[in-house]
Backbone as a chain_set.jsonl record, in Angstrom:
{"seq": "XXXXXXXXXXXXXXXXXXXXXXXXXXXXXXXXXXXXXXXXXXXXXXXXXXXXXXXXX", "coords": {"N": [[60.154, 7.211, -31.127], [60.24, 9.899, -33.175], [60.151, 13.772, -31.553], [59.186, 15.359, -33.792], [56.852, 13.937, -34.913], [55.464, 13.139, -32.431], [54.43, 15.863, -32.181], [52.474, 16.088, -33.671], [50.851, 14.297, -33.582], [47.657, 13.65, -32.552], [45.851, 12.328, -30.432], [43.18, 12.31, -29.775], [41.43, 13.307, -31.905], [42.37, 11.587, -34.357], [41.579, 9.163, -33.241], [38.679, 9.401, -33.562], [38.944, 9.988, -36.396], [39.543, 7.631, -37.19], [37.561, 5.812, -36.513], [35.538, 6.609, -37.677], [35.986, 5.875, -40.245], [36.181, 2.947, -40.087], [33.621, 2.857, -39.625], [32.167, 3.403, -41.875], [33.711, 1.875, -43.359], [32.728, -0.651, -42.917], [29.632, -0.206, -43.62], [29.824, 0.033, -46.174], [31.163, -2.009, -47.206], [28.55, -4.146, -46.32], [26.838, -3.533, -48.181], [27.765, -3.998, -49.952], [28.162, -6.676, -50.116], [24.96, -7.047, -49.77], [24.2, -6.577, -52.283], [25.207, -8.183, -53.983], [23.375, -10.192, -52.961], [23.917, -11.575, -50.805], [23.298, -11.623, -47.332], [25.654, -11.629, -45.648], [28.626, -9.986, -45.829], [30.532, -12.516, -44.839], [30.296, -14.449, -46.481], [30.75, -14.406, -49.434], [32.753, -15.918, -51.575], [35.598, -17.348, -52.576], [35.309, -17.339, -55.501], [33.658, -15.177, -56.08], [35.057, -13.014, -56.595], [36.313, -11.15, -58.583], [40.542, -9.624, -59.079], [41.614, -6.648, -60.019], [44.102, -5.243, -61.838], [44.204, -2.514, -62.985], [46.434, -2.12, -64.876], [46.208, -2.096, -67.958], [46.533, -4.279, -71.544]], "CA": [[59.526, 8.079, -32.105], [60.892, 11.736, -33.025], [59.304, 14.352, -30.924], [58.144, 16.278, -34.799], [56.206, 13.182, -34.949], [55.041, 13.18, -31.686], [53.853, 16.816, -31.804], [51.816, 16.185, -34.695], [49.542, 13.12, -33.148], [46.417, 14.155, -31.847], [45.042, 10.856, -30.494], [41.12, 12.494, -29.662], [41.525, 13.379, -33.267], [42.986, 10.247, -34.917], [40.501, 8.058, -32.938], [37.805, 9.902, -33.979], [38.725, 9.255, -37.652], [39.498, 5.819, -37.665], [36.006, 5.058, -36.086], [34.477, 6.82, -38.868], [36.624, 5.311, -41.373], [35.675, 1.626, -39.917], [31.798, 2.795, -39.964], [31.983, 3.58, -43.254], [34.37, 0.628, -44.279], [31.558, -1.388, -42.701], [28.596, 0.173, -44.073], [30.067, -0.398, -47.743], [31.153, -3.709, -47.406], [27.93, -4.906, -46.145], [26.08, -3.274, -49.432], [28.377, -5.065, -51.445], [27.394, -8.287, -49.756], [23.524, -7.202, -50.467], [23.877, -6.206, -53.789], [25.676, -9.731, -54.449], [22.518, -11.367, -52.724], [24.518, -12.262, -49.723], [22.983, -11.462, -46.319], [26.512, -11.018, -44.914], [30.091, -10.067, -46.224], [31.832, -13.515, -44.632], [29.312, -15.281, -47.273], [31.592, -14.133, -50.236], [33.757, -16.545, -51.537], [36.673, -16.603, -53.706], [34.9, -17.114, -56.728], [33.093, -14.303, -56.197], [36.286, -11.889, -56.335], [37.964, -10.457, -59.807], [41.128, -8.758, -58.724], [41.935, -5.588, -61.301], [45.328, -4.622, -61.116], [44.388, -1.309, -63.094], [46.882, -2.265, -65.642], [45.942, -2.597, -69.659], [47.337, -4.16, -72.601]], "C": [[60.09, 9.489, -31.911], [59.851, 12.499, -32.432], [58.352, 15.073, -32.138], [56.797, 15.115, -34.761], [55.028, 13.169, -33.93], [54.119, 14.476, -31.444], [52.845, 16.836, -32.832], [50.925, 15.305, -34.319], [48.535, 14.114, -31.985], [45.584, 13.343, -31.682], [43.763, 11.323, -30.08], [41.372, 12.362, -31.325], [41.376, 12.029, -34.189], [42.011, 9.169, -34.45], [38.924, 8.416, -33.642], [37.731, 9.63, -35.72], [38.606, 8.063, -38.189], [38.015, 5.454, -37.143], [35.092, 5.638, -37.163], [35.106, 6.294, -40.055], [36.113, 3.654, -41.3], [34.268, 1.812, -40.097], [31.55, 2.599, -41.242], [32.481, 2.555, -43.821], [33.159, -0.661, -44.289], [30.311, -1.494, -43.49], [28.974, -0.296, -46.027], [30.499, -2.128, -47.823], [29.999, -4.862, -46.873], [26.326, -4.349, -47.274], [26.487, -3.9, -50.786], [27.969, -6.277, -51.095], [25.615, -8.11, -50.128], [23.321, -7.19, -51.939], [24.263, -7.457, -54.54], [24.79, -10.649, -54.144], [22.753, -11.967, -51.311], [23.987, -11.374, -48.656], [24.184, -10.518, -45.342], [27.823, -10.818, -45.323], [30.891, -11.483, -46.196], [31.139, -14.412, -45.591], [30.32, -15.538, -49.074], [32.568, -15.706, -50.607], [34.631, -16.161, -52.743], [36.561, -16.731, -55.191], [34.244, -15.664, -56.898], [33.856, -13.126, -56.245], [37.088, -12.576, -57.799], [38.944, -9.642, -59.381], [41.42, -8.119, -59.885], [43.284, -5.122, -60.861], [45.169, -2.983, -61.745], [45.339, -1.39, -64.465], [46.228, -2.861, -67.321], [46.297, -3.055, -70.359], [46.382, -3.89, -73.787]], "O": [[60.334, 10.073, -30.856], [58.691, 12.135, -32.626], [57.181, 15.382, -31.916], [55.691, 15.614, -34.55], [53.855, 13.181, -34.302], [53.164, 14.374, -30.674], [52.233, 17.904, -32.811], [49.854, 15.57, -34.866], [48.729, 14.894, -31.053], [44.593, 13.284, -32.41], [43.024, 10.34, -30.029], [41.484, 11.253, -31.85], [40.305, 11.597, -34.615], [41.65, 8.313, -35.257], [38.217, 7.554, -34.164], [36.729, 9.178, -36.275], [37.975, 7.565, -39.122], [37.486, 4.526, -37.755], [34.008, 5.131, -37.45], [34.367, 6.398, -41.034], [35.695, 3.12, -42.327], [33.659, 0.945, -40.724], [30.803, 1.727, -41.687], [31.885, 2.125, -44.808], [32.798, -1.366, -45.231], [29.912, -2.555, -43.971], [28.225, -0.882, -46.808], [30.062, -3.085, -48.462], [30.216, -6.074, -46.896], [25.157, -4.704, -47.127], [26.028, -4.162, -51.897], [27.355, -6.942, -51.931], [25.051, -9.025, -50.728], [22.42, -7.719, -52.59], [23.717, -7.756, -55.601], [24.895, -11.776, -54.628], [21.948, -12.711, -50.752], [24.156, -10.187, -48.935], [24.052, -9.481, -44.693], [28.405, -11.878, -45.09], [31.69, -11.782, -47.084], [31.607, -15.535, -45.399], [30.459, -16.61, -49.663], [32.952, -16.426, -49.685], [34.563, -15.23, -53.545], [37.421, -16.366, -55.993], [34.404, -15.088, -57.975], [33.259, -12.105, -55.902], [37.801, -13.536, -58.092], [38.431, -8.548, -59.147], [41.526, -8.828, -60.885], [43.542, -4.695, -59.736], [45.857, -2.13, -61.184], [44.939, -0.583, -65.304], [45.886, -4.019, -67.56], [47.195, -2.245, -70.586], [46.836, -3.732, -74.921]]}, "num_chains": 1, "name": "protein.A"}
């Protein structure tokens, strides 16, 4: 890895976000499982998933 790279990581930092980024990824994906009825996210199945690509015609 290049040292610009290197001087730019701030692993307290960086850990600190990703653990709030997983709380939060958590916390929403287990409101989408209530709001669907489901107890727990792994309950989901693949009927239960429209993918949107975002695209229109």
């Amino acid at each position: 890895m290049s040292e610009w790279y290197q001087a730019g990581l701030d692993v307290d930092l960086k850990s600190q976000r990703i653990a709030r980024y997983i709380r939060g990824f958590r916390k929403e994906r287990l409101s989408l499982a209530h709001t669907a009825g489901y107890e727990h996210p792994a309950q989901f199945t693949a009927q239960d998933i429209e993918l949107s690509t975002g695209v229109t015609n």
